[in-house]
C-alpha positions in Angstrom: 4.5 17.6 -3.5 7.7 16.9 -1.9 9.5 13.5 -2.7 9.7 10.9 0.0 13.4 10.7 1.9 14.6 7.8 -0.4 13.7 7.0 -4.1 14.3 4.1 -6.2 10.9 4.3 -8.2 10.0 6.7 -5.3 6.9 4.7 -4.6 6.2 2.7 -1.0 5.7 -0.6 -2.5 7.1 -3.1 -3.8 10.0 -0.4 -3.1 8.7 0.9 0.0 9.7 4.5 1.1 7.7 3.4 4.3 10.9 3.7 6.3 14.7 2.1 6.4 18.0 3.5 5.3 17.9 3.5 1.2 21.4 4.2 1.0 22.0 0.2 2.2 21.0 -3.0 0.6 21.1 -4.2 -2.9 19.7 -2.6 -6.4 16.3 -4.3 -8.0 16.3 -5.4 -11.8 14.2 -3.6 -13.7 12.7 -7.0 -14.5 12.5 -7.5 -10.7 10.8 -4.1 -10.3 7.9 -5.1 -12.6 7.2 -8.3 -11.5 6.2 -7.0 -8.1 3.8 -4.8 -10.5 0.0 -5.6 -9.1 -1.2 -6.6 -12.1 2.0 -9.3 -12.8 0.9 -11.3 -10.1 -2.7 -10.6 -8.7 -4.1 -12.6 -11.9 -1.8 -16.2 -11.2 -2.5 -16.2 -7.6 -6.3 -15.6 -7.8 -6.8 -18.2 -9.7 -4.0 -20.6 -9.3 -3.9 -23.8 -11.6 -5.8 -26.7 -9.3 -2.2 -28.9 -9.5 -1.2 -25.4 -7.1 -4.0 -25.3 -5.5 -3.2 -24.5 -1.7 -4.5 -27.2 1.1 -6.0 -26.2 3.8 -6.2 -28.7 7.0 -9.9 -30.0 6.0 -8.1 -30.5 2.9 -10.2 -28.1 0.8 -8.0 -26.9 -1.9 -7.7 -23.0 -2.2 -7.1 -21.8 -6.0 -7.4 -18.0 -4.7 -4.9 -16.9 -2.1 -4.6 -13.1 -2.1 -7.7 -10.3 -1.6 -9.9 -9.9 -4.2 -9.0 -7.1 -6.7 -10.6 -5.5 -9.6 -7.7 -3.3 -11.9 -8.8 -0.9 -14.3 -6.7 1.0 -16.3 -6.6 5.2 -15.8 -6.6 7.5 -18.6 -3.1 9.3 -19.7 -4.6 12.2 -17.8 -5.0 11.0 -14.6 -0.8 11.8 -14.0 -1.7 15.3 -15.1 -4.2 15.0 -12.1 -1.9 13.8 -9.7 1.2 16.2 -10.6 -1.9 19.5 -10.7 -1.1 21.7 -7.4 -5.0 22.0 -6.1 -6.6 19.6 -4.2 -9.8 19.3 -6.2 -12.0 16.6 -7.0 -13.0 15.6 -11.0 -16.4 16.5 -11.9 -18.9 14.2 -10.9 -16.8 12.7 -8.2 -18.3 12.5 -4.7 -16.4 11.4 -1.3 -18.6 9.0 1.2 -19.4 9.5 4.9 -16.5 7.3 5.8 -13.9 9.5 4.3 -14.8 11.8 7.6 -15.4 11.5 11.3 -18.9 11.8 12.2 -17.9 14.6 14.9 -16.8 16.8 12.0 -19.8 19.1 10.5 -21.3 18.6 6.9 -20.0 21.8 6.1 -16.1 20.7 7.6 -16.3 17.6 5.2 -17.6 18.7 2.3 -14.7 18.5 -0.8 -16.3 20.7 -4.3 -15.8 19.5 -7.9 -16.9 22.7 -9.0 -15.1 26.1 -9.9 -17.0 28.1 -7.3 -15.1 31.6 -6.4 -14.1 32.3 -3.0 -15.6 35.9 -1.5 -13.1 38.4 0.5 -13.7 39.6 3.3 -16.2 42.3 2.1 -18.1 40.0 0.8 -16.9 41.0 -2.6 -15.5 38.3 -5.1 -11.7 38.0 -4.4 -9.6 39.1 -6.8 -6.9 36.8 -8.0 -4.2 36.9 -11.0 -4.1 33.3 -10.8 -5.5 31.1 -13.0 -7.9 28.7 -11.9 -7.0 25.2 -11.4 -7.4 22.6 -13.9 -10.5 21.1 -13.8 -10.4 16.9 -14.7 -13.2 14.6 -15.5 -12.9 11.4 -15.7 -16.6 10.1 -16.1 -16.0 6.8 -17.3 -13.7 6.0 -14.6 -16.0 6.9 -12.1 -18.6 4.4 -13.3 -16.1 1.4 -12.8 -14.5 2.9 -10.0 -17.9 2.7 -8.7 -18.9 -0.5 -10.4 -16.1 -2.4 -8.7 -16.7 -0.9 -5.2 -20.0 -2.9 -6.0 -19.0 -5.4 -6.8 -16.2 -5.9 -3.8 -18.8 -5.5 -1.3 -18.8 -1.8 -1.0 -15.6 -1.1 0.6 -12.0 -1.2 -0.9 -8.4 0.0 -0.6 -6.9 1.6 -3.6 -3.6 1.4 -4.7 -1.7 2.0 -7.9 0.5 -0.5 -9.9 3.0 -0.2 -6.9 1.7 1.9 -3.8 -1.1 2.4 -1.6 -1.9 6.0 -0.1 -0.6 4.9 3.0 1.2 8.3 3.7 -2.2 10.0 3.3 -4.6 7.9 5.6 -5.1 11.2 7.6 -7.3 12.7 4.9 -9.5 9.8 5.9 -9.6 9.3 9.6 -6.7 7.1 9.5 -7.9 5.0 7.2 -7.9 3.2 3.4 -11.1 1.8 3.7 -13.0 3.8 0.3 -16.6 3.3 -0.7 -16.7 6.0 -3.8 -14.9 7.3 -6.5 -13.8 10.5 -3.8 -12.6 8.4 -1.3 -10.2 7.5 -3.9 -9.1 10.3 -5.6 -8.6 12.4 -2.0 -6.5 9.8 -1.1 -4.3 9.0 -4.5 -4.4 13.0 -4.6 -3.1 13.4 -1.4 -0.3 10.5 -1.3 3.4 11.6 -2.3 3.8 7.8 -3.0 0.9 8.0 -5.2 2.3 10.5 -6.7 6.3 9.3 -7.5 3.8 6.2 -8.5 2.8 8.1 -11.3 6.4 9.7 -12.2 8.2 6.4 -11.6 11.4 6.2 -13.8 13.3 3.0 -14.3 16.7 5.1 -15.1 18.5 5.1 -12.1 18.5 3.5 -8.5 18.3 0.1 -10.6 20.1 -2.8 -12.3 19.8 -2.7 -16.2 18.3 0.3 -16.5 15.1 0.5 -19.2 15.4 2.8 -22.4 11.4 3.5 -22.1 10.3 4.6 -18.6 6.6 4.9 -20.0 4.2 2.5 -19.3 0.1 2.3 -18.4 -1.1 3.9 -15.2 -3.4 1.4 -13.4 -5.7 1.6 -10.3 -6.2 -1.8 -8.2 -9.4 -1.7 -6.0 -8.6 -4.4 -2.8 -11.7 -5.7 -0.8 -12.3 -4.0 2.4 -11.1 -6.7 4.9 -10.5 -5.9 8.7 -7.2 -7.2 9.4 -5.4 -7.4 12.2 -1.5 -6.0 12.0 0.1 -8.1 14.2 -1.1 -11.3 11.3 0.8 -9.7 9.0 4.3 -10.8 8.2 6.5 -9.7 5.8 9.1 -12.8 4.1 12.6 -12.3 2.6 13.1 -15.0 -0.3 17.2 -14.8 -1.3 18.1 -16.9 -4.6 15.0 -19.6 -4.3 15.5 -19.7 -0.7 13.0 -18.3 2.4 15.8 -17.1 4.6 13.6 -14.9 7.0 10.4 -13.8 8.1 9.7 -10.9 10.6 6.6 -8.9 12.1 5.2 -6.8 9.6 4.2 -4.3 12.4 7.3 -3.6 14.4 6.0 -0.8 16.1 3.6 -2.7 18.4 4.4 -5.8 20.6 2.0 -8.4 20.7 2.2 -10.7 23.5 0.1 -14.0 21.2 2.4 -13.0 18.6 5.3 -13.8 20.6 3.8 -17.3 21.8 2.7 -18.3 18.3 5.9 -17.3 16.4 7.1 -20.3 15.5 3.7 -22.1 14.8 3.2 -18.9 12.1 6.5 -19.8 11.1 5.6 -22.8 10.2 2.4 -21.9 8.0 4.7 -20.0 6.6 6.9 -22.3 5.0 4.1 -24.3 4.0 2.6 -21.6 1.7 5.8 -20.7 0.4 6.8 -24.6 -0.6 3.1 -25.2 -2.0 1.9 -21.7 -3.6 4.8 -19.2 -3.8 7.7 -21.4 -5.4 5.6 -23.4 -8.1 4.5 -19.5 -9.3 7.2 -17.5 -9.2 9.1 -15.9 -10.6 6.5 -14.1 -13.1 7.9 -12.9 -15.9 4.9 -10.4 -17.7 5.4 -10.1 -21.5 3.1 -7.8 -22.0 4.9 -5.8 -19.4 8.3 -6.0 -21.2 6.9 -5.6 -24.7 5.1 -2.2 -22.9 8.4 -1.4 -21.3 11.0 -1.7 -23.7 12.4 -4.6 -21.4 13.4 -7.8 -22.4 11.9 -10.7 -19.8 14.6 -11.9 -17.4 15.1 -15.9 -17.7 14.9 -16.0 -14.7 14.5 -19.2 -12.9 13.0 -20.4 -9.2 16.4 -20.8 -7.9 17.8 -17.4 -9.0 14.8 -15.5 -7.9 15.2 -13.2 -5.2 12.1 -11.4 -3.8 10.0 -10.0 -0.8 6.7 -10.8 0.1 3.9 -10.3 2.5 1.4 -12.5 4.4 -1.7 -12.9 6.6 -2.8 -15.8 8.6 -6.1 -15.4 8.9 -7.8 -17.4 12.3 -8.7 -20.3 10.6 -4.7 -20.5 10.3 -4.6 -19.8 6.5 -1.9 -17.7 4.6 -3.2 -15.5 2.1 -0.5 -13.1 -0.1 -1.2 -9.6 0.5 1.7 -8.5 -1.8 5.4 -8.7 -3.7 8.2 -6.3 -2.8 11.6 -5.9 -4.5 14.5 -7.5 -2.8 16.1 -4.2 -2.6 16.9 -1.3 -0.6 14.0 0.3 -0.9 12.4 -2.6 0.8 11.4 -2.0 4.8 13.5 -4.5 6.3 11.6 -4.2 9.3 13.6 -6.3 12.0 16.4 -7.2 10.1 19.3 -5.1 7.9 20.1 -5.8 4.0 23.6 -7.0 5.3 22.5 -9.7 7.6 19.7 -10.6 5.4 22.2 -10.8 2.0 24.3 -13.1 4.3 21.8 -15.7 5.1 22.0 -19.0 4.3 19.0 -21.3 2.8 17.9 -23.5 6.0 14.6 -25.3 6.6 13.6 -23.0 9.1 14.1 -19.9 8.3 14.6 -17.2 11.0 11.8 -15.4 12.8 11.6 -12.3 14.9 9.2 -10.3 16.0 8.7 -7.5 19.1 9.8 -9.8 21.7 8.6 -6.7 24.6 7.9 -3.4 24.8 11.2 -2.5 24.8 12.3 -3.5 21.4 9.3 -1.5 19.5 10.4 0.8 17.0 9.0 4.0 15.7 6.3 3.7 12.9 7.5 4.7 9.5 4.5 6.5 8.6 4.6 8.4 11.8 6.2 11.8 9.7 3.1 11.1 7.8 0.5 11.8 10.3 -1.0 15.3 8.5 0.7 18.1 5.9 2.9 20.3 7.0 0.6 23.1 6.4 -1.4 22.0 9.1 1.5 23.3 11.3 0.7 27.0 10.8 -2.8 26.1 11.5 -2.1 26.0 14.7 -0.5 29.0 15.4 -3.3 31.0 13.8 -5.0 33.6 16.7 -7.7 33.7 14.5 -8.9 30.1 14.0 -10.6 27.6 15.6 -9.0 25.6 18.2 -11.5 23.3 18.6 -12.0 22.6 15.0 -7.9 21.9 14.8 -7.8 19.9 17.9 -10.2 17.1 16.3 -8.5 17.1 12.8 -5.5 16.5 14.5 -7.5 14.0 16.7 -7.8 12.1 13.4 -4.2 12.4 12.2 -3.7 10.1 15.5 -6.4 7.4 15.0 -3.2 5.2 12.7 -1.3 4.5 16.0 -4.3 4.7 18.3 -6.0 1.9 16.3 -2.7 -0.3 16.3 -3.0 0.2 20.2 -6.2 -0.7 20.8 -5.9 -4.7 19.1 -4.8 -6.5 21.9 -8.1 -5.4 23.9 -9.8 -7.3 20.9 -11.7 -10.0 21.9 -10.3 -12.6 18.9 -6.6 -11.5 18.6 -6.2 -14.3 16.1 -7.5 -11.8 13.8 -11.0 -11.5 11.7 -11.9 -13.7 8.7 -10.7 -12.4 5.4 -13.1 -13.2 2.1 -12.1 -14.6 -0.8 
């Protein structure tokens, strides 16, 4: 697979290849890069000590504040799986209806695990000097990749100890929503974030650079939960201090967005005075003991950071993730420069797409199906139909962020703990 244009890591998030000018903006710590790690600060913000607890207005106190994740750890093989050319599933794994539109034929949507041979054109068995593909099992994986999708409701969104497949949501109808083992591994398979994910060096495009790049491969499983983009907000914390906040979804305008700005804002702060500043920075010693990195002592005040929200409709925050305050970091509205010359304030700055005028291109748009699909469609031979609705699907992303404001609740749905 082809590296994305810009590469710290070379993984989406926290260092997100989503979009924005890598060349810009400051260099991570190494120590930065593995606290934004899913699994250095999923377990103190799912169960946050009760003195942290969060308030909400009924004053209920909140000890969980992010989606509810299961981690497991993936085998030393599964980065042979990722880096193997062909697109085949391990045995025993099987994709779910969701992973295709129910327009598409059984025989369209079904992905082997198997080694059958392909016939010619005769009808013969083709001859080929290649060798087969690899062929990975992972059997135990499957049963608690499948026993978490249980017990998460059914549905989840994968991601690795960084990135989610975002790049490849057109392998599933524009989509991360998962509900087997499949699901996952098309998608994982299919990502070039997932991928660099799996390669990630901490040797260069950092501060401090680590001795031992090696560490474990790990799979988070999110709950499914239907979320609405323009909730989403992405914050820029500089030395202890929440300088700015801006849409997270830049490439739609949102006209309740726009009147609620500042009401957002001030949620906001709340969570980031109550929840986010008594917790962080984390430092993970099991991480630096793994990594061959010694812990930063780092302290509140020194710690510099990205992270992103939801406010759900009953006007709660919850954490959706941690992202390096570096240039591999979307900036979304704003530019490293500005946002490195900020100054700490009570209210930090907001912006969001003010009208349609000021939306800007999605970063995933180059994204939207391989390249290879390009010489499907100059093939006499092949079915036009069949390549209009695939490429139907590529388009559901941006027809989906389109279609929100006809919602009847645009203060988005209710997310699960």
């Amino acid at each position: 697979m082809s590296a994305p244009t810009c590469a710290l890591l070379d993984v989406p998030s926290p260092v997100s290849q989503e979009d924005g000018n890598c060349t810009e903006g400051p260099l991570p710590t190494v120590q930065q890069v593995l606290q934004c790690q899913f699994s250095s600060w999923y377990p103190i913000f799912s169960n946050l000590p009760r003195n942290n607890c969060n308030t909400e207005s009924n004053g209920a106190r909140r000890s969980n504040v992010t989606l509810k994740s299961v981690i497991l750890q993936l085998p030393d093989q599964f980065r042979d799986y990722l880096a193997a050319d062909s697109l085949q599933l391990p045995l025993g794994a099987k994709v779910s209806s969701c992973m295709f539109d129910d327009n598409l034929a059984a025989s369209d949507s079904e992905w082997s695990s198997g080694d059958d041979d392909d016939d010619d054109d005769n009808g013969g068995t083709a001859k080929n000097d290649d060798p087969p593909p690899q062929q990975f099992h992972f059997d135990e994986l499957n049963t608690n990749i499948a026993s978490a999708i249980a017990s998460l409701g059914g549905s989840v969104v994968p991601k690795l100890n960084w990135s989610a497949p975002k790049d490849a949501v057109w392998i599933n109808s524009g989509s991360l929503k998962s509900q087997s083992a499949g699901d996952i591994y098309l998608l994982l398979k299919s990502s070039d974030f997932c991928s660099y994910d799996a390669a990630l060096s901490l040797t260069e495009n950092v501060l401090q650079p680590a001795t031992n790049h090696q560490w474990p491969l790990q799979l988070a499983l999110r709950k499914w939960c239907n979320l609405y983009p323009s909730q989403e907000f992405r914050c820029f914390c500089s030395k202890g201090n929440l300088v700015a906040i801006s849409q997270r979804n830049h490439s739609q305008h949102y006209a309740h967005t726009v009147r609620e700005q500042f009401l957002y804002r001030s949620f906001i702060v709340e969570f980031f005075d109550e929840v986010i500043v008594p917790n962080w920075p984390v430092v993970g010693a099991a991480d630096a003991n793994t990594n061959g990195v010694a812990a930063a002592d780092a302290t509140t005040e020194e710690a510099s950071y990205v992270f992103d929200v939801y406010i759900d409709k009953k006007e709660r925050v919850w954490l959706v993730d941690f992202n390096v305050w570096g240039r591999q970091t979307d900036t979304l509205l704003y530019q490293w420069l500005e946002l490195e010359q900020m100054e700490a304030t009570d209210q930090p700055e907001i912006r969001v797409v003010e009208t349609d005028r000021q939306v800007r291109q999605d970063p995933l748009s180059s994204y939207r199906a391989p390249i290879d699909t390009v010489h499907v469609a100059s093939m006499t031979g092949g079915d036009a139909s069949k390549f209009k609705e695939f490429m139907d699907l590529c388009e559901r992303p941006t027809v989906l962020g389109q279609e929100e404001e006809e919602a009847a609740d645009v203060d988005g749905f209710e997310v699960d703990r």
